[in-house]
N, C-alpha and C positions, 0 to 999 in steps of 0.2 A: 503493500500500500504506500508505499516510498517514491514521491514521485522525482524524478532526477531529470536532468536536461543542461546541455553543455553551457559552458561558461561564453561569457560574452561580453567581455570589457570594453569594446566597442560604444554597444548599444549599451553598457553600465555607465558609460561616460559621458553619452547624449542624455539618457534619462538623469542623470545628478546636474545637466544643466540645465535640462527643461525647467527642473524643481529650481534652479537658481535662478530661473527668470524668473519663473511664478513668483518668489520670495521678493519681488522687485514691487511687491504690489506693498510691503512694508516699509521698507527702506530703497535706496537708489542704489546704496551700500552694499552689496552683496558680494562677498567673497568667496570661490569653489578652491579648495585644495585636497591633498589626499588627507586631512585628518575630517573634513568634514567641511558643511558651508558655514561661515562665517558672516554674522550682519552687523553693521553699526546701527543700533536704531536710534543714537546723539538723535534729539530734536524731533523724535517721530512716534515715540512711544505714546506719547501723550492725546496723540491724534485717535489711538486704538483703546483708549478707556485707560492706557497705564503699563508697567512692565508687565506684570502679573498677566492682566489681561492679553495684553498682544501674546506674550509670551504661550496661553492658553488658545489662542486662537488658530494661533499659526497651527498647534497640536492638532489641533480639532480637527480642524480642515485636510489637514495632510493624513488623518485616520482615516479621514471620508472617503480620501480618494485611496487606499487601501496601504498606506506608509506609516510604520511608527518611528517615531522621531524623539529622540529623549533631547531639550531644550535646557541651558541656561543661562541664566543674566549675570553679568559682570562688570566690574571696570574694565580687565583685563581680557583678550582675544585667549591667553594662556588659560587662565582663570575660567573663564566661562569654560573651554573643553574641556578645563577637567572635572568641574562640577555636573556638567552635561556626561562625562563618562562613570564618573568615583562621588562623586558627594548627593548628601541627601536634603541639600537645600539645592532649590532651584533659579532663588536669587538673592545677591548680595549685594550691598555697596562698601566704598572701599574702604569703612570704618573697620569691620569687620570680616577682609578678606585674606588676610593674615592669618587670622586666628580660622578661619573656617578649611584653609587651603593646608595648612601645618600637618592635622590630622590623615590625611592623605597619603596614598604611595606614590614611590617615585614614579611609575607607570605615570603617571599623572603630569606630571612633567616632558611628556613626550617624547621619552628617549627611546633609542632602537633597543633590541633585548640583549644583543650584548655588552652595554654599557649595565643593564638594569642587572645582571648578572652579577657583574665585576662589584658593583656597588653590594648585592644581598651577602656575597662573599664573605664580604668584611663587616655585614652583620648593619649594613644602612638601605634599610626597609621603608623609609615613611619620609616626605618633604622637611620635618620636622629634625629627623634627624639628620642633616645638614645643612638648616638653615643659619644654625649661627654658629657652625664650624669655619675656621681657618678659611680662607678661599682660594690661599697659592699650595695648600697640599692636596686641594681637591682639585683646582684646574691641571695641578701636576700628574696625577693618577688616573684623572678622569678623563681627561680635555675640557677645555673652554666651553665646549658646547652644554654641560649639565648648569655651570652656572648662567650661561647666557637664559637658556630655560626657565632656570627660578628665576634672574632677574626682569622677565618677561612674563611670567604668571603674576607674581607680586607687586610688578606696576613699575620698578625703576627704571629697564628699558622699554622704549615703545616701541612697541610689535605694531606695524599699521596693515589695514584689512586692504588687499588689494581686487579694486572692486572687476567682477567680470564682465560687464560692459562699462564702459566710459557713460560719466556720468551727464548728464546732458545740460547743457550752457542756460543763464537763467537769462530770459529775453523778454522784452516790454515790448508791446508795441502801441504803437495809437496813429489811427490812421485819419487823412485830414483830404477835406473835398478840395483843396487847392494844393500846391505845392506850395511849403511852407518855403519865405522868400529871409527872414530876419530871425536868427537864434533867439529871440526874445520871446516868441510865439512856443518853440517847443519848451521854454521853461515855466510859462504859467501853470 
């Protein structure tokens, strides 16, 4: 009763942009990478009832059409995947995204498994426990990229969301029964 049917990354990667334009109908912001889509909703949230809400809608809608989608709200582009993968709040602000990201594994931080490996080894399992280790004996053993990680979940460096279509120029226009002949006319 197993139903199976070949792989098709192809059409896996038109269908994760279809959903990326649809997701245009919240933000203009939408970003597709291999961890997932990424939105800024800066300035937008508010239009859909709030984070919460948007946040709930988007779910909804995307169950409708037969997708689940685990969602969350962040400061951080870091921060929100990991909470959208590992935590059990679904939104933060950035009073308490320290304390809510800490309790987390380093999975969470998005590293490949053989870094996440190297690290359980030595018995560091959790964000917490190396957030306020040493940083030149961890980028010496680790590489740079584990801290760049935290410091991009946590908010020090910014991570920016690069949007999948170009976002589109904002334009006025006002149109007049004559050709306007003296700059003074289009500034009233």
């Amino acid at each position: 009763g197993l139903a199976v049917d070949h792989a098709d990354p192809a059409a896996d990667q038109r269908l994760a942009e279809a959903i990326c334009d649809w997701l245009g109908r919240y933000t203009p912001l939408v970003g597709l990478n291999d961890a997932g889509m990424m939105l800024d909703i800066s300035g937008c949230a508010h239009l859909f009832g709030g984070e919460e809400a948007m946040r709930k809608d988007i779910v909804r809608r995307l169950n409708l059409q037969g997708f689940t989608a685990r969602t969350a709200v962040a400061g951080t582009v870091g921060a929100a995947w990991a909470l959208a993968r590992f935590g059990d709040k679904r939104i933060i602000d950035d009073a308490e995204l320290r304390e809510t990201i800490l309790p987390l594994p380093l999975a969470a931080l998005r590293l490949d498994a053989d870094k996440l490996d190297a690290l359980a080894r030595v018995g560091l399992k959790k964000i917490a426990d190396i957030v306020d280790r040493p940083r030149a004996p961890l980028a010496a053993r680790f590489g740079a990229a584990l801290l760049r990680r935290l410091d991009e979940t946590l908010g020090a460096v910014e991570e920016p969301i690069t949007p999948r279509l170009p976002v589109s120029p904002y334009i006025a226009e006002r149109c007049f029964a004559e050709p306007v002949t003296h700059e003074a006319y289009v500034l009233e």
